[in-house]
GUNU-356147 format. One record per atom (N, C-alpha, C, O): residue number from 0; atom name; x negated, y, z negated. Coordinates in nm, 4 decimals, always signed. Atoms other than C-alpha are relative to their C-alpha. Example, Ala and Ser with C-alpha at 12.3 -4.5 7.8 and 13.67 -1.06 7.14 Angstrom:
# GUNU-356147
SITE   pos   site         px         py         pz
SITE     0      N    -0.0890    -0.1190    +0.0000
SITE     0     CA    -1.2300    -0.4500    -0.7800
SITE     0      C    -0.0900    +0.1200    +0.0000
SITE     0      O    -0.1936    +0.1181    -0.0665
SITE     1      N    +0.0820    -0.1190    +0.0060
SITE     1     CA    -1.3670    -0.1060    -0.7140
SITE     1      C    +0.0770    +0.1090    -0.0730
SITE     1      O    +0.0261    +0.2198    -0.0899
This chain:
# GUNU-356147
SITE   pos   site         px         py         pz
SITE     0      N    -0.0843    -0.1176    +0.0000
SITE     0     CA    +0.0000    +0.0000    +0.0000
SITE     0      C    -0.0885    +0.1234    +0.0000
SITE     0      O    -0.2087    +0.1114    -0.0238
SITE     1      N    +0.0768    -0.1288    -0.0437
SITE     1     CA    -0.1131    +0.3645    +0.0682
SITE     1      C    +0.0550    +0.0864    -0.0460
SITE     1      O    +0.1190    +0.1743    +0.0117
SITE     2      N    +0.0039    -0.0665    +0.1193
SITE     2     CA    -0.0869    +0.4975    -0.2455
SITE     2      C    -0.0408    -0.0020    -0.1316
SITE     2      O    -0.0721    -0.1134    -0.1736
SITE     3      N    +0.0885    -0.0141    +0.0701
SITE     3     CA    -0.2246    +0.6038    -0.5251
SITE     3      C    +0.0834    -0.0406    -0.0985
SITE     3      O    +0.2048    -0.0248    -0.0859
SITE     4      N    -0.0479    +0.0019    +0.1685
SITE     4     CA    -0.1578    +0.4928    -0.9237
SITE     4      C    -0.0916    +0.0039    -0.0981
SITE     4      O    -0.1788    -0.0829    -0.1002
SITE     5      N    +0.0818    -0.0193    +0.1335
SITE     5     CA    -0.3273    +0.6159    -1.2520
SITE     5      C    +0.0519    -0.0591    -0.0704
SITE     5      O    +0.1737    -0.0718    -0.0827
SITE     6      N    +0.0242    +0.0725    +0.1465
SITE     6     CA    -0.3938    +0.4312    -1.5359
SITE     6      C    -0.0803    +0.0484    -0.0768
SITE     6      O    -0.2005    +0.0723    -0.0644
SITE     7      N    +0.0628    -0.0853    +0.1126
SITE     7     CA    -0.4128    +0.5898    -1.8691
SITE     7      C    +0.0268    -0.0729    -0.1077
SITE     7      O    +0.0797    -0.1820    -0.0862
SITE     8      N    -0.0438    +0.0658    +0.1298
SITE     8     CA    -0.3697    +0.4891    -2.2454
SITE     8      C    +0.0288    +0.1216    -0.0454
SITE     8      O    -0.0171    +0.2304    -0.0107
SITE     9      N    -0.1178    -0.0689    +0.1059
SITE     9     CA    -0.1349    +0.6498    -2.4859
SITE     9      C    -0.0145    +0.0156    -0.1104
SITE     9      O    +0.0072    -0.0957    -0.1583
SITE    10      N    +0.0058    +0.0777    +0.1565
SITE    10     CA    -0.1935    +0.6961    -2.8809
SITE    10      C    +0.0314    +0.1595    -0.0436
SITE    10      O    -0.0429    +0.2576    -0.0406
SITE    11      N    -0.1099    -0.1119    +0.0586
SITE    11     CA    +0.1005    +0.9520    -3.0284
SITE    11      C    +0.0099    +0.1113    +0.1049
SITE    11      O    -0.0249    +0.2281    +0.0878
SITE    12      N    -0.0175    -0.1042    -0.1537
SITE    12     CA    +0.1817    +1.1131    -2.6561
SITE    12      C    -0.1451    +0.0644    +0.0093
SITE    12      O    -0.1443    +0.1749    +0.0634
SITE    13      N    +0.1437    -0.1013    -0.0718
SITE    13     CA    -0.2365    +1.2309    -2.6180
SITE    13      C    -0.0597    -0.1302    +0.0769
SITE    13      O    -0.0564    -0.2524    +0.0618
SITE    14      N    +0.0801    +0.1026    -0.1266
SITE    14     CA    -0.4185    +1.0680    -2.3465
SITE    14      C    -0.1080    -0.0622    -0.1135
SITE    14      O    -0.1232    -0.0099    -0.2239
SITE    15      N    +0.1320    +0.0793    +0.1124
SITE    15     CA    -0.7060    +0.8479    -2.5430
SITE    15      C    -0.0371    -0.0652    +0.1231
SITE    15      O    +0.0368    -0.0756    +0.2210
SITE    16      N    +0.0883    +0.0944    -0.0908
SITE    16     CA    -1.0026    +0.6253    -2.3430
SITE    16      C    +0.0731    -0.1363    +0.0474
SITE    16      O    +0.1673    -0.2067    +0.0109
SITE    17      N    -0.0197    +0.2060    -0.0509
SITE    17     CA    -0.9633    +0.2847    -2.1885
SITE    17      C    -0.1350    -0.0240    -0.0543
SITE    17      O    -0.2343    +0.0469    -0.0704
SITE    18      N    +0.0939    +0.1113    +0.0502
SITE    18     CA    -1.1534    -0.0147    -2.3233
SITE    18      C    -0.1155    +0.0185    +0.2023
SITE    18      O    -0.0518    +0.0239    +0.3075
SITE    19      N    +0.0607    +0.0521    -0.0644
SITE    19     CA    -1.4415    -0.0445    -2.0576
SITE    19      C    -0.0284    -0.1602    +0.0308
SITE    19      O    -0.0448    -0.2286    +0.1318
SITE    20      N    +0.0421    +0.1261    -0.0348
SITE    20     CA    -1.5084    -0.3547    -2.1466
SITE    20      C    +0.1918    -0.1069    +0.0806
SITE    20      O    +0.2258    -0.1888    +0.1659
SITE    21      N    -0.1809    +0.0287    -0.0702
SITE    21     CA    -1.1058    -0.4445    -2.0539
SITE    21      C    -0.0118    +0.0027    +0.1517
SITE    21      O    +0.0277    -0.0918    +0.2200
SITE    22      N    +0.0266    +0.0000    -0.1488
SITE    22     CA    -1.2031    -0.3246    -1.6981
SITE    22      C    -0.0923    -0.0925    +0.0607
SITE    22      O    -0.0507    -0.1532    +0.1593
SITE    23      N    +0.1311    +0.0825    -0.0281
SITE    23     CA    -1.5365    -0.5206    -1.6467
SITE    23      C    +0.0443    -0.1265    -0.0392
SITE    23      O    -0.0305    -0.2058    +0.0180
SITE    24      N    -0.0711    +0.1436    -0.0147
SITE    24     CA    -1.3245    -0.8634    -1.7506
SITE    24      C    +0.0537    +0.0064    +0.0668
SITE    24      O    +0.0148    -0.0791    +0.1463
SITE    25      N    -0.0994    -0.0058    -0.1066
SITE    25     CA    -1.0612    -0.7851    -1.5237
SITE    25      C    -0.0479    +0.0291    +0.1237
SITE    25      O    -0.0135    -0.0572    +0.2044
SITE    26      N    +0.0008    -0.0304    -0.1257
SITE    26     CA    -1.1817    -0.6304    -1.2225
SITE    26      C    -0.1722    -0.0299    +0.0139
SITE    26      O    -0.1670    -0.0943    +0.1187
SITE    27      N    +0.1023    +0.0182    -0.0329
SITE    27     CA    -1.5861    -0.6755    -1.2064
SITE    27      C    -0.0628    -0.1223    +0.0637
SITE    27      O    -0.1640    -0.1222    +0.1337
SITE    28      N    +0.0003    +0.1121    -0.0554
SITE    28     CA    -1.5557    -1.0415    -1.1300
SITE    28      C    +0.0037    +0.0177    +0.1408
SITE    28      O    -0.0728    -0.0516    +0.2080
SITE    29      N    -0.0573    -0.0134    -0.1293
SITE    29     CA    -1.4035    -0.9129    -0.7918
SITE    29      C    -0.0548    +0.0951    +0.0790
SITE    29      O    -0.0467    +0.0934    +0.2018
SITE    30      N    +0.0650    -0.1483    -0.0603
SITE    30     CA    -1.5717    -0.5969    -0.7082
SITE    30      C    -0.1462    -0.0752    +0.1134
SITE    30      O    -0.2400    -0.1421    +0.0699
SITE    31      N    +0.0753    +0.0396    -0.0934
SITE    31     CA    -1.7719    -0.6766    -0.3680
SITE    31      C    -0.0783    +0.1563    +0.0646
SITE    31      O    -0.1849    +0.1611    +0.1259
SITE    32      N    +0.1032    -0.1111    -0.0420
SITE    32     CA    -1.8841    -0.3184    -0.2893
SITE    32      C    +0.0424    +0.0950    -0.1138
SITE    32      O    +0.1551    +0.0761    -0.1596
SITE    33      N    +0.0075    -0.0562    +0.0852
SITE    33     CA    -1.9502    -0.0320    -0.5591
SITE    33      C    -0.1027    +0.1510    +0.0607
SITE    33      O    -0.2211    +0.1520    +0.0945
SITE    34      N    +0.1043    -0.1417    -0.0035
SITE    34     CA    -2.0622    +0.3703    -0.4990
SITE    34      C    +0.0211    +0.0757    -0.0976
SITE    34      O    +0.1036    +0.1668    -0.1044
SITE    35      N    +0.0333    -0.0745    +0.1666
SITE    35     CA    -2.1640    +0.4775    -0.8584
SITE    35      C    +0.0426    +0.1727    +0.0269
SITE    35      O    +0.1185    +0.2421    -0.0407
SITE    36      N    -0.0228    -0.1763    -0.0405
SITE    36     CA    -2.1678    +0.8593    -0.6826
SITE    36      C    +0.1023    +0.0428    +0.0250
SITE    36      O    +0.1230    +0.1632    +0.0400
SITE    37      N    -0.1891    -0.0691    -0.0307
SITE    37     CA    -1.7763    +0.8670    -0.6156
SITE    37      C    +0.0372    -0.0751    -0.1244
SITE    37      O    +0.1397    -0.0240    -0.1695
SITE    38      N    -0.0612    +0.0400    +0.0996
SITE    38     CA    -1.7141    +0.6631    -0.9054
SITE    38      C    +0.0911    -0.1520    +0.0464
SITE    38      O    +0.1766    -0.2090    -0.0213
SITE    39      N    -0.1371    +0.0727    -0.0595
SITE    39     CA    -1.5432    +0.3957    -0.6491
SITE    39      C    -0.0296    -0.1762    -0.0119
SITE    39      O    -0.1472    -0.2085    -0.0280
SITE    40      N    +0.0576    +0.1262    +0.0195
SITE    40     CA    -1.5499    +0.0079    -0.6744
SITE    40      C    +0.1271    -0.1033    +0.0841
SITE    40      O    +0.2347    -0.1398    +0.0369
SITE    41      N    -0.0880    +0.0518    -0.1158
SITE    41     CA    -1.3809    -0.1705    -0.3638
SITE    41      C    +0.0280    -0.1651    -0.0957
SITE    41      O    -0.0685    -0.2371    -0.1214
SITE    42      N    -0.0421    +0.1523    +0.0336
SITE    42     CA    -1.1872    -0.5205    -0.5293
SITE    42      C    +0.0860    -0.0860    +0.0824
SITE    42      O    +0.1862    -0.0429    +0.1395
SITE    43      N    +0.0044    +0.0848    -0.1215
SITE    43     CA    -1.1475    -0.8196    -0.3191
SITE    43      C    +0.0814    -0.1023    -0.0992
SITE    43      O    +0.0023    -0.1622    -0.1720
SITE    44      N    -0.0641    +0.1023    +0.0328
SITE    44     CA    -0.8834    -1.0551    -0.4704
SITE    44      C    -0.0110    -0.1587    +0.0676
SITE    44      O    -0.0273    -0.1692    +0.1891
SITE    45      N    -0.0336    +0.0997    -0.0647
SITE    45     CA    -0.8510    -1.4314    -0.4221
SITE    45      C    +0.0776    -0.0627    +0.1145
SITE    45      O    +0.0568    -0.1652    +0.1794
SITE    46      N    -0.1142    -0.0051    -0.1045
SITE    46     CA    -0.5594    -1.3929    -0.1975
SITE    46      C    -0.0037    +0.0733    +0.1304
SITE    46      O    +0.0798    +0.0985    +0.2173
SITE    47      N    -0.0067    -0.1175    -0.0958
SITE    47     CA    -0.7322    -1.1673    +0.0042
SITE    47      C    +0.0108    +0.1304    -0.0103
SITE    47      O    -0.0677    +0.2123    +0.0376
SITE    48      N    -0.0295    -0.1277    +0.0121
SITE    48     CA    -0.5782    -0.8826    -0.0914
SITE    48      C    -0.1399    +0.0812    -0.0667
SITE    48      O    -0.2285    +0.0246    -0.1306
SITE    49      N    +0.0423    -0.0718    +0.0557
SITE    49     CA    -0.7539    -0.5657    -0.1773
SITE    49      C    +0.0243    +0.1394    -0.0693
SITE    49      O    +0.1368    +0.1862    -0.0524
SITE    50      N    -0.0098    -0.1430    +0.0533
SITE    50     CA    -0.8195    -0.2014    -0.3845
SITE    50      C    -0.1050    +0.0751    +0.0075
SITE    50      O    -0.2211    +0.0341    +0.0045
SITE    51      N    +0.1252    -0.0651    +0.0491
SITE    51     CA    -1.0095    +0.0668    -0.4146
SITE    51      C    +0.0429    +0.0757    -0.1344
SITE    51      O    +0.1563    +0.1233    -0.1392
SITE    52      N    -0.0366    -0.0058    +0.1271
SITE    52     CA    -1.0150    +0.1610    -0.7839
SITE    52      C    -0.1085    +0.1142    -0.0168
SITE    52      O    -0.2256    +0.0828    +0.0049
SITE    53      N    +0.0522    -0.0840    +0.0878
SITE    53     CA    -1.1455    +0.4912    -0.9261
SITE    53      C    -0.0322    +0.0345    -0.1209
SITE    53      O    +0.0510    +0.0882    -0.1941
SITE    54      N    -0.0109    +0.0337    +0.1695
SITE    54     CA    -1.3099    +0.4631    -1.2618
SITE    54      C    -0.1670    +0.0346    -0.0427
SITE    54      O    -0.2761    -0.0148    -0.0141
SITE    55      N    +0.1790    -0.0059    +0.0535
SITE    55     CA    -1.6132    +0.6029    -1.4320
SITE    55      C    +0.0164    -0.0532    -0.1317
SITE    55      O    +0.1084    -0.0328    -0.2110
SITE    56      N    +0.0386    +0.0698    +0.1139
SITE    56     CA    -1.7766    +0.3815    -1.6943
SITE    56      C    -0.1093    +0.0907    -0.0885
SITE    56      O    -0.2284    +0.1119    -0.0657
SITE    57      N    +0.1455    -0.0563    +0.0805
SITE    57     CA    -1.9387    +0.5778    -1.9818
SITE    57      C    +0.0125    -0.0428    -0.1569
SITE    57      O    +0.0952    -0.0271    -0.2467
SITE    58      N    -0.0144    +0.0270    +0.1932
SITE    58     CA    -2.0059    +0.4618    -2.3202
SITE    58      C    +0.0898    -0.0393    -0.0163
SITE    58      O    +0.1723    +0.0148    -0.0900
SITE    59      N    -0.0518    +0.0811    +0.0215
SITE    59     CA    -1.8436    +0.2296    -2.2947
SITE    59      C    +0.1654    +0.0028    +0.0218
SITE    59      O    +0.2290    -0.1023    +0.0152
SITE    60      N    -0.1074    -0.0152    -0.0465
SITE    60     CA    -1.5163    +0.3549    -2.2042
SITE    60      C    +0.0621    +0.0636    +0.1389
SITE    60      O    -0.0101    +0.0936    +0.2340
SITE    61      N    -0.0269    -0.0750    -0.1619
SITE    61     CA    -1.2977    +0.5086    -1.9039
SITE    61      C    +0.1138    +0.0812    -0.0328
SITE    61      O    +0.2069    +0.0332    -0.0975
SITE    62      N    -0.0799    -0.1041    +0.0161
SITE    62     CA    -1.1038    +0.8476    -1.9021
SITE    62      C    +0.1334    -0.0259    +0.0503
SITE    62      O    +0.2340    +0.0118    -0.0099
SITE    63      N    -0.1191    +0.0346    -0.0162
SITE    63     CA    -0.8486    +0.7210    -1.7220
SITE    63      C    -0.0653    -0.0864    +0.1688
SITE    63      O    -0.1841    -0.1044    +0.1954
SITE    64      N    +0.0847    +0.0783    -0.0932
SITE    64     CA    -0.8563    +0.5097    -1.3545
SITE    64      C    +0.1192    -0.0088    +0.1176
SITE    64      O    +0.2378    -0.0285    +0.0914
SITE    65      N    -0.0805    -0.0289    -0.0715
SITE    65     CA    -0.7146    +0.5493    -1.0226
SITE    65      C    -0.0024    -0.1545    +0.1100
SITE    65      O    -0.1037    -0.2085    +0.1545
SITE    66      N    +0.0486    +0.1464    -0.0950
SITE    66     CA    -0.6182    +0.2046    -0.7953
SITE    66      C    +0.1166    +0.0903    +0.1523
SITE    66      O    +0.2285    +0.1416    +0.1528
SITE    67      N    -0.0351    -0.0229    -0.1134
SITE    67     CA    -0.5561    +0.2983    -0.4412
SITE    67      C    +0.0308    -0.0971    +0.1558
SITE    67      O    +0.0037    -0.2168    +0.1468
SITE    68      N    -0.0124    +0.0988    -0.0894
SITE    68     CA    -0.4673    +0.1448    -0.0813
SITE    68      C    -0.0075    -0.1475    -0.0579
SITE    68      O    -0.1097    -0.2100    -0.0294
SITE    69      N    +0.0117    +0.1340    +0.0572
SITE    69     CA    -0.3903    -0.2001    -0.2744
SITE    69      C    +0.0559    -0.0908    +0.0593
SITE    69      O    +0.1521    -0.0490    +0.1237
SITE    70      N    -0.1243    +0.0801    -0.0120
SITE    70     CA    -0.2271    -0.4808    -0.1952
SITE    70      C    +0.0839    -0.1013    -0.1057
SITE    70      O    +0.0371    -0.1629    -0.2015
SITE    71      N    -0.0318    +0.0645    +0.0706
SITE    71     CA    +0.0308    -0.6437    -0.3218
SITE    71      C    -0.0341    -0.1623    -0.0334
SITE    71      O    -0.1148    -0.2199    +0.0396
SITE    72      N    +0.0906    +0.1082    +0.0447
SITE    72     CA    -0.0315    -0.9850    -0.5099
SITE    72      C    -0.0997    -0.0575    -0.1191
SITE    72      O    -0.0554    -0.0871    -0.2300
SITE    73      N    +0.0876    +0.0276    +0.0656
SITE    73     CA    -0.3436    -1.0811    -0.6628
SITE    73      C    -0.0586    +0.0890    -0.1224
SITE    73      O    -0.0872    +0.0671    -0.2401
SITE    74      N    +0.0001    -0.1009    +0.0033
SITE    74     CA    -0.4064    -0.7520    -0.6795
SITE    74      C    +0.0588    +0.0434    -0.1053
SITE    74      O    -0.0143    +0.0729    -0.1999
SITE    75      N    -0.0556    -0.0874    +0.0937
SITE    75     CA    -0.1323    -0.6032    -0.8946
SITE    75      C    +0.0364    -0.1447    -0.1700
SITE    75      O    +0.0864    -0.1224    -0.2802
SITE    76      N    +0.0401    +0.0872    +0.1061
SITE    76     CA    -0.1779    -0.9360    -1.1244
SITE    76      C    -0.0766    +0.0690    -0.0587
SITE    76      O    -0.0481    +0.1239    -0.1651
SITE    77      N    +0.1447    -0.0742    +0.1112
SITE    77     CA    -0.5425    -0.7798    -1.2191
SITE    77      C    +0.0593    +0.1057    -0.0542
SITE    77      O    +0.0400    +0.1286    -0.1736
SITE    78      N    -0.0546    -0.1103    +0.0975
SITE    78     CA    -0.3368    -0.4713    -1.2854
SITE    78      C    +0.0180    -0.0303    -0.1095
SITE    78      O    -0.0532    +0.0035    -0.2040
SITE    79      N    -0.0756    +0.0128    +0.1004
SITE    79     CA    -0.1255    -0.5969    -1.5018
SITE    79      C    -0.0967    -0.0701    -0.1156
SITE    79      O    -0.1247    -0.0211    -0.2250
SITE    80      N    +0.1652    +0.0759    +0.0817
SITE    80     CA    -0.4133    -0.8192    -1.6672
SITE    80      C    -0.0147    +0.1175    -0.0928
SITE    80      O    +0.0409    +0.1295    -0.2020
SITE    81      N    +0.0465    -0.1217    +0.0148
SITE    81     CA    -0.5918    -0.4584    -1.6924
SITE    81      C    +0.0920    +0.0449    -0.1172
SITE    81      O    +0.0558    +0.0151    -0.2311
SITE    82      N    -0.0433    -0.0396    +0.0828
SITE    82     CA    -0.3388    -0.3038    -1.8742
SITE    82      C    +0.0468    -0.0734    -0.1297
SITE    82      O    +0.0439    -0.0023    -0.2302
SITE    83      N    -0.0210    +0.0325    +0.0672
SITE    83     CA    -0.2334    -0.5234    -2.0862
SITE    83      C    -0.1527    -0.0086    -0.0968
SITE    83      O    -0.1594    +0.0633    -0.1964
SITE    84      N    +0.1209    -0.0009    +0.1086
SITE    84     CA    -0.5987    -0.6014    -2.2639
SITE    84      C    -0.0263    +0.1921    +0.0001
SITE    84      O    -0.0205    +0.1919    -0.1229
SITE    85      N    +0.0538    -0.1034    -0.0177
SITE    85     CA    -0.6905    -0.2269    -2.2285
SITE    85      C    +0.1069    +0.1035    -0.0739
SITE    85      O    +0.0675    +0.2121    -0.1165
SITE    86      N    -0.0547    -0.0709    +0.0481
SITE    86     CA    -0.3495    -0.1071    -2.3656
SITE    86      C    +0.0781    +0.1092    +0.0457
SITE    86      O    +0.1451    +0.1923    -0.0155
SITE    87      N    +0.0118    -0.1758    -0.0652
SITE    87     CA    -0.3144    +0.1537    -2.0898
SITE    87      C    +0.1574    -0.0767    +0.0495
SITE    87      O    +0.2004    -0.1893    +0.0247
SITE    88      N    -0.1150    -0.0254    -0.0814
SITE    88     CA    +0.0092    +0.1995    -1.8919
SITE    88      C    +0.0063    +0.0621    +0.1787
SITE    88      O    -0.0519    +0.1687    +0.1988
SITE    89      N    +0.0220    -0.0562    -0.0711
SITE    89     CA    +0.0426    +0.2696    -1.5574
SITE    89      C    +0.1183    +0.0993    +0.0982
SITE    89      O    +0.2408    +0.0875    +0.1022
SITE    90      N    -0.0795    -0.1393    +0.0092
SITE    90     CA    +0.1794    +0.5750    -1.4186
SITE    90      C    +0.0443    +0.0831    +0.1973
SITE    90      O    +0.0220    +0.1933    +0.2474
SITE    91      N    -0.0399    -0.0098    -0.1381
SITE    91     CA    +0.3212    +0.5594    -1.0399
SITE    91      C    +0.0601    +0.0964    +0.0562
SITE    91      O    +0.1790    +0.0758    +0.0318
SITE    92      N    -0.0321    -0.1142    +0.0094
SITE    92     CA    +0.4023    +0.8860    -0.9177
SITE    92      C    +0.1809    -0.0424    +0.0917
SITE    92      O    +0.2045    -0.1364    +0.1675
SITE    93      N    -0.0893    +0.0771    -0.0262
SITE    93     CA    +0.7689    +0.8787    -0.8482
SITE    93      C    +0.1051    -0.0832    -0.0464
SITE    93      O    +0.2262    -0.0838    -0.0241
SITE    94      N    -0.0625    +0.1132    +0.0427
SITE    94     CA    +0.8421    +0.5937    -1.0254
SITE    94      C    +0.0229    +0.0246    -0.1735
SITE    94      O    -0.0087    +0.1347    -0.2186
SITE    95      N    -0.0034    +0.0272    +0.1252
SITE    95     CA    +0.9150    +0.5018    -1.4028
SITE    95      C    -0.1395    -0.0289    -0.0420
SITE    95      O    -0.2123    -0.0625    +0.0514
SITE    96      N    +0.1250    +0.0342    +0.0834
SITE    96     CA    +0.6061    +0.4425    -1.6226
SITE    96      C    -0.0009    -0.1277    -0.0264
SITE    96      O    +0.1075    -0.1706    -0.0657
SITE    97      N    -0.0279    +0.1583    +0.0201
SITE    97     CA    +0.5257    +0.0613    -1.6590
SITE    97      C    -0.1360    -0.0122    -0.0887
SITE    97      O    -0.2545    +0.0213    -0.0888
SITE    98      N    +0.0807    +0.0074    +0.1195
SITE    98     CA    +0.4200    -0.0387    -1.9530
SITE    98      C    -0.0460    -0.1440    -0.0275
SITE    98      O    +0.0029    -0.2252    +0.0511
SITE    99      N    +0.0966    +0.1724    -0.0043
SITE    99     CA    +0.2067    -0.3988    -2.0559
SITE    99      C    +0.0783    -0.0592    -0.0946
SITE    99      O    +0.1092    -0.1783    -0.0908
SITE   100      N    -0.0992    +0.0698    +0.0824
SITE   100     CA    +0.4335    -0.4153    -2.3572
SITE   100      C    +0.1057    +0.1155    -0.0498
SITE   100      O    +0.0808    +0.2330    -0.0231
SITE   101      N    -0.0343    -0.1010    +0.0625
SITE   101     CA    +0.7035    -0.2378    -2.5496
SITE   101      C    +0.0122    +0.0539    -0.1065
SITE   101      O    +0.1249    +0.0927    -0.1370
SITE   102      N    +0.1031    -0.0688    +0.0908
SITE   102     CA    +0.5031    -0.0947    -2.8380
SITE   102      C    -0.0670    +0.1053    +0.0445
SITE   102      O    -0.1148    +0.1867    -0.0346
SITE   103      N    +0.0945    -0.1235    -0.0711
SITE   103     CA    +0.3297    +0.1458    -2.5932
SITE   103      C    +0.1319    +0.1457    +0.0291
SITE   103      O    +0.1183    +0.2645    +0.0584
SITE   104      N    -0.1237    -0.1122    -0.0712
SITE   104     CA    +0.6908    +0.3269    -2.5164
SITE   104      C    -0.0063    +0.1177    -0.0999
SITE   104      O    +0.0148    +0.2259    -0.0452
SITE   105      N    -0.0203    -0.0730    +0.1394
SITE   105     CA    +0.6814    +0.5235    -2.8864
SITE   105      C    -0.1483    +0.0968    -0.0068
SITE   105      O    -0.1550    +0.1728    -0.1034
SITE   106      N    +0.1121    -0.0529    +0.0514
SITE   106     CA    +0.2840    +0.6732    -2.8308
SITE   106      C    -0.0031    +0.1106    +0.2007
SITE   106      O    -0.0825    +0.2001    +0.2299
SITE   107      N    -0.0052    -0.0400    -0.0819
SITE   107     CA    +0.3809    +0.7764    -2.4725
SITE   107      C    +0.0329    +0.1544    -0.0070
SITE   107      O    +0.0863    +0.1933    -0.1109
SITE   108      N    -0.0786    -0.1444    +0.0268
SITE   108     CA    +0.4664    +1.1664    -2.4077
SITE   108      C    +0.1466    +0.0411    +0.0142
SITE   108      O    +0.1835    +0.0748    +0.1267
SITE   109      N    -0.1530    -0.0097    -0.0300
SITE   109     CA    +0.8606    +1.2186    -2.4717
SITE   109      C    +0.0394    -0.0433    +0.1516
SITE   109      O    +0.0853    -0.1526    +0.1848
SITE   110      N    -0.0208    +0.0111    -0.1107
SITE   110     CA    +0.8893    +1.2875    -2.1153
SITE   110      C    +0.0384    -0.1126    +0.1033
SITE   110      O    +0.1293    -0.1214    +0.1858
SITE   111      N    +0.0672    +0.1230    -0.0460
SITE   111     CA    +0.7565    +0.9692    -2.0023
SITE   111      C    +0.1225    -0.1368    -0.0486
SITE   111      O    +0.1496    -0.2320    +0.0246
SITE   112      N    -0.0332    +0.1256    +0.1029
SITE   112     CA    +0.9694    +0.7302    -2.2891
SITE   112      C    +0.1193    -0.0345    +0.0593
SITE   112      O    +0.1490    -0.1506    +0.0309
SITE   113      N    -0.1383    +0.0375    +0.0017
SITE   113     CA    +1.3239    +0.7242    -2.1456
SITE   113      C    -0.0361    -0.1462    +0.1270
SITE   113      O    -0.0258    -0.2656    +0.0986
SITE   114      N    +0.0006    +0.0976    -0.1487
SITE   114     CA    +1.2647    +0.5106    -1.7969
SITE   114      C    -0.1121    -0.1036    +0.0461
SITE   114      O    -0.1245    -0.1792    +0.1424
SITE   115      N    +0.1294    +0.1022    -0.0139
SITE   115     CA    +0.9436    +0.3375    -1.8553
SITE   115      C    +0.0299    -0.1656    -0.0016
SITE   115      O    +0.1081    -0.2200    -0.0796
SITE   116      N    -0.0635    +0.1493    +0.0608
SITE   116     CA    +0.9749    -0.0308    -1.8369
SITE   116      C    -0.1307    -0.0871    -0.0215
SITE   116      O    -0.2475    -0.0487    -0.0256
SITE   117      N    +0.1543    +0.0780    +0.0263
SITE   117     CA    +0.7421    -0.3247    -1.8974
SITE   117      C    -0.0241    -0.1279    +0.1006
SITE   117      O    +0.0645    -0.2119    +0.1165
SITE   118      N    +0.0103    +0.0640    -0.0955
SITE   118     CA    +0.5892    -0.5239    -1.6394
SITE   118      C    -0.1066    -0.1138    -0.0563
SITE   118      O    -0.2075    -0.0836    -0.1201
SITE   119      N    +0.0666    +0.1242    +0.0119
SITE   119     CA    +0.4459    -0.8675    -1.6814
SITE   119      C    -0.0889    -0.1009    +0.1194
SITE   119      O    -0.1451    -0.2099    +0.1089
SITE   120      N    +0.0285    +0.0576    -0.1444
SITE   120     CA    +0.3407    -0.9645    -1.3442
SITE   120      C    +0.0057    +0.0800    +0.0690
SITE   120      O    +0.0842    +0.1746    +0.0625
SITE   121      N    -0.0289    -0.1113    -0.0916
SITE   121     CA    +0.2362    -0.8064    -1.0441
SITE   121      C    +0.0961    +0.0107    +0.0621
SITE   121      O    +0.1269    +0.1237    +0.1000
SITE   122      N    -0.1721    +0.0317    -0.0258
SITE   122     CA    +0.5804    -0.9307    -0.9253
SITE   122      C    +0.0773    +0.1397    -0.0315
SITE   122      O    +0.1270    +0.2305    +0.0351
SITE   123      N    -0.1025    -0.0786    +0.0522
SITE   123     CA    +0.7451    -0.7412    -1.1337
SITE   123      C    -0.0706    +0.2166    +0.0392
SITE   123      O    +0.0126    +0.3047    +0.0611
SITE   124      N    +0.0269    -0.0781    -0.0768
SITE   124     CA    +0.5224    -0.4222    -1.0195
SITE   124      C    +0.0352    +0.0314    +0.1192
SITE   124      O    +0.0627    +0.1509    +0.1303
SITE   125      N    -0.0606    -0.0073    -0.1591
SITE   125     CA    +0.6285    -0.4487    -0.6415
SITE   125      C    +0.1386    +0.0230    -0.0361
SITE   125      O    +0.1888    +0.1265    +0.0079
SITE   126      N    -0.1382    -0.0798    -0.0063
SITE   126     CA    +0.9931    -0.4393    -0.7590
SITE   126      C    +0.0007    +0.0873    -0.0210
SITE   126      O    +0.0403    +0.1483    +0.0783
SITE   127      N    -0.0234    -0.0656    -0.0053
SITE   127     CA    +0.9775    -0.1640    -0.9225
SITE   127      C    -0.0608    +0.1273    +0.1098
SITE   127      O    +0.0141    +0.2239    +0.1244
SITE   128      N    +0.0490    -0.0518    -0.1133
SITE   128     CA    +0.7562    +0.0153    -0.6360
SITE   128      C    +0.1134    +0.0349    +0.0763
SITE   128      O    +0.1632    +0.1462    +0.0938
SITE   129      N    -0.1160    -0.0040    -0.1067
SITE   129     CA    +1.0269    -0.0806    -0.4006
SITE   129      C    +0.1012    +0.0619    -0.0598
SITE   129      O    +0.1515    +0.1536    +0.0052
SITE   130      N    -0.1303    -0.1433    +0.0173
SITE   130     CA    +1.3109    +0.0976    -0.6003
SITE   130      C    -0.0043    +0.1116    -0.0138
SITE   130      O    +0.0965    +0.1821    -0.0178
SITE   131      N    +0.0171    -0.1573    -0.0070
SITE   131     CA    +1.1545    +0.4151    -0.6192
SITE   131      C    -0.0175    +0.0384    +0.1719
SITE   131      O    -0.0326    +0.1551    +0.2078
């Protein structure tokens, strides 16, 4: 798909870090090309599918992280993976806020809390894609 989604974490509606190490289990296994100078790290799923994922690693954590041109699949599995160990939520412009569990709905920013839902599978990502 040919569009963009951020992934952030939540703790009492203020943005807070991502786990680094959450990213580097999930997506580093897969990463087949990497340019440290844009921050970018091309991931190559089992299925084929791919992303390009925006994410600087510092000390151990990540400010927040952008997955682009993806496909569906394999793909929005590692998402969901991702967020769930990492805590973060991800934030589809457009769409509702999809959350890894629902414990994250209460640290989100008001704004955000009414329409968010929780996705378990990249499955369940593509639906909601498709209804927005």
């Amino acid at each position: 798909m040919s569009y963009d989604m951020f992934v952030q974490r939540f703790e009492q509606g203020d943005v807070a870090p991502l786990a680094g190490d959450a990213f580097l289990a999930v997506f580093e296994p897969r990463v087949d090309r990497r340019e440290p100078e844009h921050s970018y790290w091309h991931i190559s799923a089992d299925d084929g599918g791919t992303a390009d994922v925006y994410a600087t690693l510092a000390g151990g954590t990540l400010g927040s992280l952008m997955i682009s041109r993806f496909s569906a699949g394999a793909v929005l599995d590692m998402l969901v993976k991702f967020i769930g160990l990492a805590d973060a939520v991800v934030l589809p412009p457009g769409c509702p806020t999809l959350l890894a569990h629902e414990g994250q709905r209460h640290h989100l920013p008001t704004e955000l809390r009414a329409d968010a839902v929780v996705v378990q599978a990249g499955a369940d990502v593509e639906r909601v894609l498709q209804s927005c």
